[in-house]
PAVO-899443 format. One record per residue (C-alpha): residue number from 0; chain; x, y, z. Coordinates in Angstrom, 2 decimals, padded with zeros to 5 digits. Each point is the difference from the previous one (the first is absolute). Example, Ala and Ser with C-alpha at 12.3 -4.5 7.8 and 13.67 -1.06 7.14 Angstrom:
<atoms>
num_chaine_x_y_z
0_A_012.30_-004.50_007.80
1_A_001.37_003.44_-000.66
</atoms>
This chain:
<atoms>
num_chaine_x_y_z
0_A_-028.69_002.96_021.39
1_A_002.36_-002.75_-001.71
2_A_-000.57_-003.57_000.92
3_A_002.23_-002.70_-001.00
4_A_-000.94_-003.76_-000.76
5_A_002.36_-003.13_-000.79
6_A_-002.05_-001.90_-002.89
7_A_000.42_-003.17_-001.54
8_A_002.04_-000.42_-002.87
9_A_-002.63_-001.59_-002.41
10_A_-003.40_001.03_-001.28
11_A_-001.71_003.34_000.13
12_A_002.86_000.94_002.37
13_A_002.87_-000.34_-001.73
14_A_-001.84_001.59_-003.30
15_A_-000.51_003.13_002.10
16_A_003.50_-000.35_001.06
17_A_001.64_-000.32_-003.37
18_A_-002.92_002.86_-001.63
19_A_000.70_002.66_002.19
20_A_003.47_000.85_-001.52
21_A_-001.53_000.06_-003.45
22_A_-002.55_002.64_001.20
23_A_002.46_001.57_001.97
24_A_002.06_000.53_-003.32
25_A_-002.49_000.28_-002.67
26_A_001.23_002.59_-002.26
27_A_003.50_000.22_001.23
28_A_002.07_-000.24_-003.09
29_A_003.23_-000.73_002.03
30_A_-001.48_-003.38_001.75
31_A_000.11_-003.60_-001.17
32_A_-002.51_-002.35_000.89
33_A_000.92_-003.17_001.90
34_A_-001.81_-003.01_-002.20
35_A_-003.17_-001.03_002.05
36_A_001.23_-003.40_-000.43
37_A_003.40_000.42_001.12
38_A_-001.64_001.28_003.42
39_A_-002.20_-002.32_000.91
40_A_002.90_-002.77_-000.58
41_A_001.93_002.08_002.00
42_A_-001.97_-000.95_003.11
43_A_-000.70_-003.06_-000.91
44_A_002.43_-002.73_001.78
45_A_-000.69_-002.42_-003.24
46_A_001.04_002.00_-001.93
47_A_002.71_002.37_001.37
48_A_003.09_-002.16_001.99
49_A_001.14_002.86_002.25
50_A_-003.22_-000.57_001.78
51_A_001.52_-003.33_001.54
52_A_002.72_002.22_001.98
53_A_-002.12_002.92_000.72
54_A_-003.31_001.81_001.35
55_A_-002.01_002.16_-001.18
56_A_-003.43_001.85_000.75
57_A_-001.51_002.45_-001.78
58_A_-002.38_003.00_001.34
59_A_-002.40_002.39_-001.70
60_A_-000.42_004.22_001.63
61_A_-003.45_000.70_-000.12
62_A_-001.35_003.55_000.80
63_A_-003.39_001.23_001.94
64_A_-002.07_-000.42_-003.05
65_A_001.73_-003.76_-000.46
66_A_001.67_000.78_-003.20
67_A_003.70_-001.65_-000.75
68_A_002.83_002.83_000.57
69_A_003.02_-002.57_000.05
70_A_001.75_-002.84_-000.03
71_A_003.12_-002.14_001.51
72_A_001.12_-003.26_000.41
73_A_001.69_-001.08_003.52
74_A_002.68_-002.35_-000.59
75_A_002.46_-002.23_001.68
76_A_002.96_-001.57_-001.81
77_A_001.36_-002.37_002.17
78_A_002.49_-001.17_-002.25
79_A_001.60_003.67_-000.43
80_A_-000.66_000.63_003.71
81_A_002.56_-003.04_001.10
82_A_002.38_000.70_-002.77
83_A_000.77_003.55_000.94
84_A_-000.69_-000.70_003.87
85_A_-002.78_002.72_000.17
86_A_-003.72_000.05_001.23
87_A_-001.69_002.13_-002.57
88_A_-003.79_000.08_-001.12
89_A_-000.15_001.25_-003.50
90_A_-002.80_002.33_-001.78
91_A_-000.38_-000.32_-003.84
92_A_-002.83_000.70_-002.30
93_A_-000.32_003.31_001.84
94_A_-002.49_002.30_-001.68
95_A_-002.01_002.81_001.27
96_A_-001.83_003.09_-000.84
97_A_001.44_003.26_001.37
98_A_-000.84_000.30_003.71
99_A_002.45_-000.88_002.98
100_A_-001.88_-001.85_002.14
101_A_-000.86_-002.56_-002.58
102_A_003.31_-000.58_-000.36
103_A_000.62_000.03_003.86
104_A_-002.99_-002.51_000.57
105_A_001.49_-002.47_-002.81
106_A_003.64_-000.05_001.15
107_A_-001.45_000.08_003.63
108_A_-001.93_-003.54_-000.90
109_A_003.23_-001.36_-001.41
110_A_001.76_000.51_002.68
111_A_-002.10_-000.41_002.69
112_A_-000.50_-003.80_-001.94
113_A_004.17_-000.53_000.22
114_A_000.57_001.26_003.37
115_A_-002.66_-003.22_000.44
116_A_002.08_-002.09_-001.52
117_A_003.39_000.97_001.70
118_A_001.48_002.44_-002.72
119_A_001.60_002.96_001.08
120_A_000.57_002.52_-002.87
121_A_-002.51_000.98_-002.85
122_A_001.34_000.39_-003.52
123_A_-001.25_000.68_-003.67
124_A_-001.38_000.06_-002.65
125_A_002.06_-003.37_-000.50
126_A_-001.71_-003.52_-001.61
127_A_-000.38_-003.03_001.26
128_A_002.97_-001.29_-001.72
129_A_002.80_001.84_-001.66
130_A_-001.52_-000.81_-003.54
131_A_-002.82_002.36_001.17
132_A_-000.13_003.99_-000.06
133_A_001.46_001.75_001.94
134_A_001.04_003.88_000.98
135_A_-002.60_002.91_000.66
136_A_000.73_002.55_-003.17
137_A_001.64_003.32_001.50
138_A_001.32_001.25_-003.47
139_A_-001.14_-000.31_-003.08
140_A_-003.99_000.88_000.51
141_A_-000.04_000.89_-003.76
142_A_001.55_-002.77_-001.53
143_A_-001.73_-002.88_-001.50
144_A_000.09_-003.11_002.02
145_A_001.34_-003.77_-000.72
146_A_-001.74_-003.00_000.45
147_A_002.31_-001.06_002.55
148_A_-000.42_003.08_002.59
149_A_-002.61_001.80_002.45
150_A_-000.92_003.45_-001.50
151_A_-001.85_002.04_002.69
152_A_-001.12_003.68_000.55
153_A_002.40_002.93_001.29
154_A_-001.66_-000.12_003.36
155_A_000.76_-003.73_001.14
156_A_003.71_000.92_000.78
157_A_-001.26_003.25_002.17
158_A_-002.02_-002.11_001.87
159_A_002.71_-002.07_000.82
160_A_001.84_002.63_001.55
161_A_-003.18_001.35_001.83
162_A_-000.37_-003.41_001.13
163_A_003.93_000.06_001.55
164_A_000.96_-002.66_-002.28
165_A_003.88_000.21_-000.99
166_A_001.92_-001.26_-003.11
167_A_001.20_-003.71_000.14
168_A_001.28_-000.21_-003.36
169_A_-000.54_001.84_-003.48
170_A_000.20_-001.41_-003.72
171_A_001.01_002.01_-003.00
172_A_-001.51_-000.41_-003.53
173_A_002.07_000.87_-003.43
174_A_-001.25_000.48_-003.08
175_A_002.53_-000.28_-003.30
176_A_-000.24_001.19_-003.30
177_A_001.13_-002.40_-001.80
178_A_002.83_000.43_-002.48
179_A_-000.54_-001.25_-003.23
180_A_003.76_-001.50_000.13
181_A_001.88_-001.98_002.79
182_A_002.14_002.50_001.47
183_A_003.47_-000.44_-000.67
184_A_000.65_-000.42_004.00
185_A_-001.98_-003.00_000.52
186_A_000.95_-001.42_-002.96
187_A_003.83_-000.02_001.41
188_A_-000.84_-000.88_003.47
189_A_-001.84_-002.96_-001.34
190_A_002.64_-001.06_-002.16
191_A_002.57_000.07_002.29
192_A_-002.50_-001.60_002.90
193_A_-000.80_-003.33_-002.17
194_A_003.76_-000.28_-000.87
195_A_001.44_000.65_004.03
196_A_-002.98_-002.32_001.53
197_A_-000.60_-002.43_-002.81
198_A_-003.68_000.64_-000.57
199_A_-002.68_000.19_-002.75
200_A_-003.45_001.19_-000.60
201_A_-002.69_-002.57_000.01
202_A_-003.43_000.54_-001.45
203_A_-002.55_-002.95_000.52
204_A_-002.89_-001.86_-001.76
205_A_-003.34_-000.93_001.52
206_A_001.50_-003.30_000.38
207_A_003.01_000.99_002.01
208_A_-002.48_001.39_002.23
209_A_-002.53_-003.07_000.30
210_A_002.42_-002.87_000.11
211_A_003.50_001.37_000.30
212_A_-000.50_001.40_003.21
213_A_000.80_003.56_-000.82
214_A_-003.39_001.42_002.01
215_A_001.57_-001.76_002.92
216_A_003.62_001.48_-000.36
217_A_-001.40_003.75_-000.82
218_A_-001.53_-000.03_003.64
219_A_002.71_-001.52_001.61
220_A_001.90_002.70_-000.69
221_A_-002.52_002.82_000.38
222_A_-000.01_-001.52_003.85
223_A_003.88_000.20_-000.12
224_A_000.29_003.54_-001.57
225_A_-002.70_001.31_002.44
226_A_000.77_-001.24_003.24
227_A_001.72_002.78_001.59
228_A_-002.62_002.63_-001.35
229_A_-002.66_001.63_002.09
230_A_-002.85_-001.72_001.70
231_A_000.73_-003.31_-002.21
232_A_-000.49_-003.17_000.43
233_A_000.53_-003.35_-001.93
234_A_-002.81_-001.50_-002.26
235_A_-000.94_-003.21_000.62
236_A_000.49_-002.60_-002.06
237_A_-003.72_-000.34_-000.41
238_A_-000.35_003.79_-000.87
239_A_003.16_-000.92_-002.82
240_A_-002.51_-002.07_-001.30
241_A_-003.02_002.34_-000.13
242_A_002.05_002.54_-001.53
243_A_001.49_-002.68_-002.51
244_A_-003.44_-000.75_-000.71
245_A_-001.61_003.32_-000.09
246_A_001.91_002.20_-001.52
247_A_002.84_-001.28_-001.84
248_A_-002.20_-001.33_-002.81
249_A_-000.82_004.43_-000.82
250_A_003.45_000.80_000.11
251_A_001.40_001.27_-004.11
252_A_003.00_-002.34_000.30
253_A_001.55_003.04_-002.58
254_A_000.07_002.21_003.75
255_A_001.12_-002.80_001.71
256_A_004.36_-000.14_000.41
257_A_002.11_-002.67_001.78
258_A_003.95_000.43_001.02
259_A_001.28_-003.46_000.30
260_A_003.69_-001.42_000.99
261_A_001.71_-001.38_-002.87
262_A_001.29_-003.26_000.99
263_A_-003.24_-000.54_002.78
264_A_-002.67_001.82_-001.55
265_A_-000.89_000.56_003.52
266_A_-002.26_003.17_000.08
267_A_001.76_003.10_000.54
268_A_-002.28_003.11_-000.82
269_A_-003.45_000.30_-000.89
270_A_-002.50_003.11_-001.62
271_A_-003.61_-000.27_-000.93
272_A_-001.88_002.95_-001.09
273_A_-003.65_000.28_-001.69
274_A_-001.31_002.26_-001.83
275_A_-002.05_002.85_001.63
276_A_-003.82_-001.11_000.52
277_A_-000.80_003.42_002.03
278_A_-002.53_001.26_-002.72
279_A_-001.12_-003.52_-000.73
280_A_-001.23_-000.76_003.31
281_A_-001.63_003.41_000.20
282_A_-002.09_-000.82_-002.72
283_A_-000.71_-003.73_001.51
284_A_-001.20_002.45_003.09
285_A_001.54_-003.32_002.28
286_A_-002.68_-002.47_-001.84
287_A_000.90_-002.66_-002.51
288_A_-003.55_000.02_-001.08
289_A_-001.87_000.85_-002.44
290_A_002.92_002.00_-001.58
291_A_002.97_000.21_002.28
292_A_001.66_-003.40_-001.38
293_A_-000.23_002.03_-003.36
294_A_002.17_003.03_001.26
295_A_002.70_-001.92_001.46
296_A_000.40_-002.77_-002.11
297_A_000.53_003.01_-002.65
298_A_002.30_001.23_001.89
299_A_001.90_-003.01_000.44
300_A_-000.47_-001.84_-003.34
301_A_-000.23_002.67_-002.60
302_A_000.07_003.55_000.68
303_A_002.09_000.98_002.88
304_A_000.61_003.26_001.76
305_A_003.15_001.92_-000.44
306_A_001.20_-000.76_003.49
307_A_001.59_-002.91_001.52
308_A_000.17_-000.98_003.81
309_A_003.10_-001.81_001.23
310_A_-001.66_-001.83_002.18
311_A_003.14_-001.24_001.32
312_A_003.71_-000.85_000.07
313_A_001.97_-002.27_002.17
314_A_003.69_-000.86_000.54
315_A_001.64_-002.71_002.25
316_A_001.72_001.70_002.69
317_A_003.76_-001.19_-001.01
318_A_-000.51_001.79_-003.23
319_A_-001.93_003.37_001.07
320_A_001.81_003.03_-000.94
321_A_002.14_-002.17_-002.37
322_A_-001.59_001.44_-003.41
323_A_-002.14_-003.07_-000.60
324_A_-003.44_002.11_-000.43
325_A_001.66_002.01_-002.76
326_A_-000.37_-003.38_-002.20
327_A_-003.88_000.57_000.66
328_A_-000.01_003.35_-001.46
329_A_002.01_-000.94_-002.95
330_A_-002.04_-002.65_-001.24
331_A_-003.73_001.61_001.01
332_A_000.83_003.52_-001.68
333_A_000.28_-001.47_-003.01
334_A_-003.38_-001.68_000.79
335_A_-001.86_002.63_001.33
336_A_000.82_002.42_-003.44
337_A_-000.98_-002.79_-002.09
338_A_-003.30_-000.45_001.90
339_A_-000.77_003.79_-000.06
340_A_000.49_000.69_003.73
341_A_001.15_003.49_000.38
342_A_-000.17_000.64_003.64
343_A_001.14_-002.73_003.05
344_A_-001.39_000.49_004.00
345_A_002.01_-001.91_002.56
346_A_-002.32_-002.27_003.03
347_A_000.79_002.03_003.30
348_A_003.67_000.11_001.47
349_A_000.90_000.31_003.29
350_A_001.69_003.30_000.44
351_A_003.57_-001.87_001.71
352_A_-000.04_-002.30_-002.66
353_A_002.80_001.61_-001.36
354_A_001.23_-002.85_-002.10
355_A_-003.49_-000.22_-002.18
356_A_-000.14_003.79_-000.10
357_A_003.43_000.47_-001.72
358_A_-000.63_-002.60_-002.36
359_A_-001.89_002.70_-001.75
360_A_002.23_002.92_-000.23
361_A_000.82_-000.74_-003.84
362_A_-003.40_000.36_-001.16
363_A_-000.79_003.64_001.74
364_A_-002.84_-001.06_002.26
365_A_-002.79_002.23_001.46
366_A_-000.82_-000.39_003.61
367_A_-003.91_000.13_-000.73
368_A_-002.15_-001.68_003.13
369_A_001.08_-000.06_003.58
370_A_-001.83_-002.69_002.15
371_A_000.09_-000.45_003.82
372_A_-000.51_-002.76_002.69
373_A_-001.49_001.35_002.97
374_A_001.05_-000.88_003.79
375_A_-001.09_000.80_003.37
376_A_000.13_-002.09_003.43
377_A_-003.07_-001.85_001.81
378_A_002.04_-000.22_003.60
</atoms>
């Protein structure tokens, strides 16, 4: 007998909540912790901006003997629901242990919870915002994760299907071995690029960011390049600021590359990658303290893993397919070698995003992880 509950997302609840997908994982060498931290600000409207636009609830499966068997949180994106005309209740933070109708009951609650708020179609594992995870792992069950992605167990997607849930859209991650010299193809195409569009490469100080308005600009044109992609919809200018806030101030402006017009310096092209804290945040097991501030500021300060994460890359739509990212790779190869990187995994990519998955083809990519968003209908 499964019984499901909606909880509150503070206190004793939302520990049990964010605890029951370290338990569920304990031991798996493949997973990577979400920070504890980072969770509870996720539900937390002071703290998280995409909470202005949307709802969300979250709901705890409980067996006969009352012991946690899953997880999911019911959400309601407003903002993405009037941009791309739809009615859909999303589930994210979907975690379970191996039994079907603890999976049924969970997805039953969220839908059963949009169908009471007017949605018509159920679909997942997506965030509350873009900037979240997103993508149920179908591929790729042996592969170390990234800090920016779900992992889960082989079974999820195969109770999915038993469930009569159908593909909405899948993403494709690549992983690169990274060649200790530019190859001689980008370095042409980027060449000629700067010389037919009149651009340059731009890399910025911690001032350009606080007072030059650079933060600003970078998600201006994140919302510009993403736009037409799956599911998204524009930040707000109050979660520009979070972000500004949050996260900029981490970022190894060495991994961070700018394409700018020549005469303008309007932004054209932007890449930010990080280097890999999979391991680190293993060893934090999701908790800053006592020791887990240790093993990631290690990781990001002094001795770093051998991977890097390109967290991501955008281009403004006039100049996609033009060559412009090539001027990323030739001034962040050089970069990586000197900072002892030998191995580079891309953030997901939708599978028709043919333009971002060509981009590639010079540097002999591995299709490694397959992720999938999840559909069915409520009506």
């Amino acid at each position: 007998m499964v019984s499901v509950r909606p909880i509150k997302n503070s206190g004793k609840d939302m520990k049990a909540f964010i605890e029951f997908g370290y338990s569920l994982y304990k031991g798996n060498d493949c997973y990577i912790p979400d920070l504890y931290v980072d969770m509870v600000n996720s539900f937390n409207p002071k703290k998280n901006a995409g909470l202005e636009f949307s709802n969300v609830q979250l709901f705890l499966a409980y067996d006969a003997d009352n012991k946690i068997v899953g997880r999911v949180a019911a959400i309601i994106n407003n903002r993405a629901n009037e941009t791309w005309n739809v009615r859909n209740v999303r589930f994210g933070w979907f975690d379970f242990v191996d039994d079907v109708e603890v999976s049924k009951a969970l997805l039953n609650a969220v839908a059963e919870w949009g169908r009471e708020r007017g949605m018509s179609s159920i679909q997942g594992p997506m965030g509350i915002t873009d900037m979240d995870k997103e993508g149920m792992l179908i591929e790729g069950f042996d592969r170390l994760g990234t800090m920016n992605t779900y992992y889960n167990y082989a079974y999820y997607p195969k109770h999915m299907e038993t469930l009569g849930y159908e593909k909405e859209a899948d993403w494709v991650e690549l992983r690169i071995e990274l060649p200790l010299d530019i190859p001689e193809k980008f370095l042409k195409v980027s060449e000629l690029t700067m010389q037919r569009y009149k651009m340059h490469v731009k890399k910025l100080t911690r001032k350009d960011l606080k007072q030059n308005g650079y933060g600003q600009k970078i998600f201006d044109l994140i919302n510009e390049a993403y736009a037409p992609l799956f599911g998204y919809s524009k930040m707000s200018q109050k979660q520009i600021e979070q972000y500004i806030k949050t996260y900029l101030p981490m970022v190894d402006l060495r991994m961070l590359t700018l394409v700018e017009e020549d005469e303008t310096n309007d932004l054209i092209c932007v890449g930010l990658s990080m280097a890999s804290m999979a391991r680190a945040l293993q060893k934090s097991g999701g908790k800053l303290f006592p020791f887990g501030w240790f093993h990631l500021l290690k990781a990001m300060k002094f001795k770093h893993e051998e991977g890097v994460e390109l967290l991501l890359i955008a281009a403004r739509p006039d100049y996609q397919g033009r060559g412009v990212t090539s001027l990323l790779f030739t001034d962040l190869i050089p970069i990586y070698k000197e900072m002892g990187f030998k191995w580079a995994e891309t953030n997901v990519i939708l599978e028709t995003n043919i333009k971002n998955l060509s981009q590639w083809t010079y540097v002999n990519p591995k299709l490694v992880k397959r992720r999938r968003c999840w559909r069915k209908s409520l009506v």
